[in-house]
N, C-alpha and C positions, 0 to 999 in steps of 0.2 A: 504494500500500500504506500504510495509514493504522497498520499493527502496528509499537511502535516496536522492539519486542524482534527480529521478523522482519528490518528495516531495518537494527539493527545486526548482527543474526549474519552477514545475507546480507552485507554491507559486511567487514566481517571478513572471511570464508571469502574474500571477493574479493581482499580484501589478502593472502592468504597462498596462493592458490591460481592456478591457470593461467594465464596471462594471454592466456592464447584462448578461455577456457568467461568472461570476465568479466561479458557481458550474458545469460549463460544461466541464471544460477544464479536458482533458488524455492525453495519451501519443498517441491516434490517431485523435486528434486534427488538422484539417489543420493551419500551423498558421494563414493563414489570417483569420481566424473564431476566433478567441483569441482577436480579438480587440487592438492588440499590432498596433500603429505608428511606422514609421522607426525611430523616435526621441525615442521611446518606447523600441525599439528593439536594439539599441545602448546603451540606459543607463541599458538593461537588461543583454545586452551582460557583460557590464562592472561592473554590479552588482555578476554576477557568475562566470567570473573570480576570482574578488575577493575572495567569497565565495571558490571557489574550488583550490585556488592557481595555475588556470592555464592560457594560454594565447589561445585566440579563433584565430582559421585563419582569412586571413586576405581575405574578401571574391573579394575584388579588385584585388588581389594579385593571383586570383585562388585556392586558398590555400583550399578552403572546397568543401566537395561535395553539392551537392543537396540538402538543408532542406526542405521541403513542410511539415512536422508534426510536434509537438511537438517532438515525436517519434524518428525522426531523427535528430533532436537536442540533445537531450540525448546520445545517440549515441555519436555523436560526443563528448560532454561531457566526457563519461564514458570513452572513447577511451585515452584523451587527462589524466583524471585522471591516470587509470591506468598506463602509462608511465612517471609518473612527477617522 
């Protein structure tokens, strides 16, 4: 996978998530099959901000679409990069 953005999110979700789903995870991942907690899913959130210098919607807020994959987390990701 030459995607550096895909490379870190998958790597992330890996650290925060199952650690029996660890060589399963792609970018068509549902997350809940990632084994990511909502406590999991917070400190990953603010793990790849960091990493990416950008700030995630705020999903109380409505501010994001629909994430159900890996896939479409990325997405959003790439989105929020490319406009920083």
């Amino acid at each position: 996978m030459s995607d550096h953005i895909a490379e870190e999110l998958i790597r992330v979700i890996r650290k925060y998530g199952d650690a029996g789903n660890k060589g399963a995870i792609t970018l068509d991942t549902p997350l809940e099959e990632t084994g990511v907690d909502s406590l999991g899913m917070a400190e990953a959130m603010f793990e790849l901000e960091d990493i990416f210098k950008i700030t995630m919607p705020d999903p109380a807020a409505g501010e994001h679409r629909q994430t159900r994959r890996v896939g479409d987390l990325h997405a959003v990701i790439a989105g929020l990069v490319a406009t920083r």
